[in-house]
C-alpha positions as CSV (number, residue, x, y, z in Angstrom):
1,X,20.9,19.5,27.6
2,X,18.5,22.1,26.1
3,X,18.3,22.1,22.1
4,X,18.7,25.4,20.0
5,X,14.5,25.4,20.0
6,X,14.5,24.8,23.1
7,X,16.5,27.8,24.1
8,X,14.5,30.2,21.5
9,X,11.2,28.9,23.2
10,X,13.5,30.0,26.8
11,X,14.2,33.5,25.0
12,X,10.8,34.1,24.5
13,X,9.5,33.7,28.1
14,X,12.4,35.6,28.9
15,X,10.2,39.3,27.6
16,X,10.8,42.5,29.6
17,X,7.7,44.3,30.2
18,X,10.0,47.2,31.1
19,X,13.5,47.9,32.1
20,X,15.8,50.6,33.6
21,X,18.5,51.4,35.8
22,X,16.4,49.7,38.9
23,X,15.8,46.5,37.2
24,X,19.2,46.2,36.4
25,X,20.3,46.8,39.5
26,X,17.4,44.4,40.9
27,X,18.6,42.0,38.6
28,X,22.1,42.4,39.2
29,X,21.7,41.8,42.7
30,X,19.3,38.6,42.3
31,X,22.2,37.1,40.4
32,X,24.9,38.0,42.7
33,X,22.7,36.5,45.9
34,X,22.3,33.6,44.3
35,X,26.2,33.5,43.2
36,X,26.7,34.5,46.8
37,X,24.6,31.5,48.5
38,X,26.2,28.8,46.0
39,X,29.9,30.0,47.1
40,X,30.5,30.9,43.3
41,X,33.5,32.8,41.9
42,X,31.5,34.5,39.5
43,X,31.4,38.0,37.6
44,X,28.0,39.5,36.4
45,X,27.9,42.2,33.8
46,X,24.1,43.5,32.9
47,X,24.5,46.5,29.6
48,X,21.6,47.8,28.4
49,X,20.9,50.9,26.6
50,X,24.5,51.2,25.1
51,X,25.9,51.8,29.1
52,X,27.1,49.4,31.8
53,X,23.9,49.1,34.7
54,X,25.8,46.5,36.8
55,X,28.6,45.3,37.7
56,X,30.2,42.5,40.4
57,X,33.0,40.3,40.8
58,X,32.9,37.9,43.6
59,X,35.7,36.8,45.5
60,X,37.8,34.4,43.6
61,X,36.5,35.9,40.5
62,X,39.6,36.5,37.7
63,X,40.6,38.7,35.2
64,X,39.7,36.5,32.8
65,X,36.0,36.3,33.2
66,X,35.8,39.7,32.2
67,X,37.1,39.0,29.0
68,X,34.4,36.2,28.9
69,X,31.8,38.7,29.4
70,X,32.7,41.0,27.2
71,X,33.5,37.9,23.8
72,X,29.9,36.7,25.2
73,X,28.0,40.7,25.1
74,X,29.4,41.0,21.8
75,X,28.2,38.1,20.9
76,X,24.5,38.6,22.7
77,X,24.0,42.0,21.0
78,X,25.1,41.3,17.2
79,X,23.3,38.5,17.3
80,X,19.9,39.0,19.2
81,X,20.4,35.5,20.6
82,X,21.9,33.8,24.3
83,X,25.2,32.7,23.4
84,X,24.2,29.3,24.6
85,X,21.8,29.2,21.6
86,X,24.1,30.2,19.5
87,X,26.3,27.3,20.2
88,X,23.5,24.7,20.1
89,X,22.0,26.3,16.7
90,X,25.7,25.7,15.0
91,X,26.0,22.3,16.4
92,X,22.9,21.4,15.1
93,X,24.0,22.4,12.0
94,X,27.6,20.3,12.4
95,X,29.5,23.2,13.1
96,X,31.4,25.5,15.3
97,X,30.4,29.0,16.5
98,X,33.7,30.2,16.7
99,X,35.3,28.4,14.1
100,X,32.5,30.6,11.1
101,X,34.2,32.9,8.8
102,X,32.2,35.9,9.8
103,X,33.1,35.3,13.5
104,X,36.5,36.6,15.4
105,X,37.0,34.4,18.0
106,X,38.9,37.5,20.0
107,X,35.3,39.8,19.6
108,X,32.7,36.5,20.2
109,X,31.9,33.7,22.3
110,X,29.4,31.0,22.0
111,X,29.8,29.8,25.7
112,X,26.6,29.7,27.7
113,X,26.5,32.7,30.0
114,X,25.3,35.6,27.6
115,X,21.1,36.0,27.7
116,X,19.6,38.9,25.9
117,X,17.5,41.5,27.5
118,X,14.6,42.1,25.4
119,X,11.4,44.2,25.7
120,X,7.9,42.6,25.1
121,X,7.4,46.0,22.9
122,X,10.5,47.4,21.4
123,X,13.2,44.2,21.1
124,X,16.7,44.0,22.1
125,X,18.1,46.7,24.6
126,X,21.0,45.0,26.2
127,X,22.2,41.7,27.9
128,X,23.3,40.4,31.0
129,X,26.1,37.9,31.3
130,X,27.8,35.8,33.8
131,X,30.8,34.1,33.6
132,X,32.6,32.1,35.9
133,X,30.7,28.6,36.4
134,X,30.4,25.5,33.2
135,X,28.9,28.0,30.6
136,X,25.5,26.2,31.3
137,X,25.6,26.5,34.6
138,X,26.4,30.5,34.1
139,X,23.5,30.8,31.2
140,X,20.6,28.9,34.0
141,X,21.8,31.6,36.4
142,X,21.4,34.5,34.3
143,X,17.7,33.1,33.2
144,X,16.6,31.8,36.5
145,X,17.5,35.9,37.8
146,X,15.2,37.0,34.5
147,X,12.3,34.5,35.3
148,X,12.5,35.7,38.8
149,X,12.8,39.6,37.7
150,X,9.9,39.3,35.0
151,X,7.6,37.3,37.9
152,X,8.3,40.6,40.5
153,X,7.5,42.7,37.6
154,X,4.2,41.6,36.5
155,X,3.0,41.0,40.3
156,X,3.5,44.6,40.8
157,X,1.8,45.7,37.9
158,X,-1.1,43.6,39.1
């Protein structure tokens, strides 16, 4: 079980060197191969630039993942941080993300699934979520699909 620093020391690996509508898409499709091989009922959302990139909802997916996705991109965006952070940082603190003043549990989620997109130069442009496995299970997906994206990206810049 990663801590809250250890899943700020995750974000900062996780630095775009660039994105657009073909990494998302690049992305998107990592995540949904992977979701594929593994038999998972998963839906994948990646936002970025104030527009939906991607899209996918495997086969035994529900209805209520996207509301999942959409608790856990609110969540992502106001708050700059993975939603699986945001959890760990509260119950380090011996409290509940949800259950904060400032938070409406119908608008945010701190379930593991939600990992910010975020330039190396210029900061927070989006994130992409997953919903659909344990909410750890969805957040390593999402990061293992970044690590793989951000690996790609610098060998072809090399």
């Amino acid at each position: 079980m990663k801590t809250a620093d250890e899943l700020l020391e995750q974000e900062q690996q996780l630095l775009l060197p660039y994105f657009n509508n073909e990494s998302a898409w690049r992305l998107g499709t990592l995540i949904r191969d992977h979701a594929s091989h593994i038999n998972a009922a998963v839906a994948i959302d990646i936002h970025a630039f104030g527009q939906q990139l991607f899209f996918s909802a495997l086969q035994g997916s529900q209805l209520d993942n996207l509301e999942w996705i959409r608790r856990k991109r609110q969540s992502v965006l106001r708050f700059g941080h993975s939603t699986l952070y945001l959890r760990r940082f509260h119950e380090s603190k011996g409290r509940i993300f949800e259950e904060q003043v400032h938070i409406d549990v119908t608008e945010y989620s701190g379930h593991g699934g939600g990992v910010p997109l975020r330039l190396k130069e210029g900061g927070l442009i989006g994130a992409v979520c997953v919903s659909g496995l344990p909410d750890t299970e969805d957040h390593a997906v999402a990061v293992q699909a970044l690590l793989q994206l951000i690996e790609e990206m610098n060998n072809s810049a090399s």
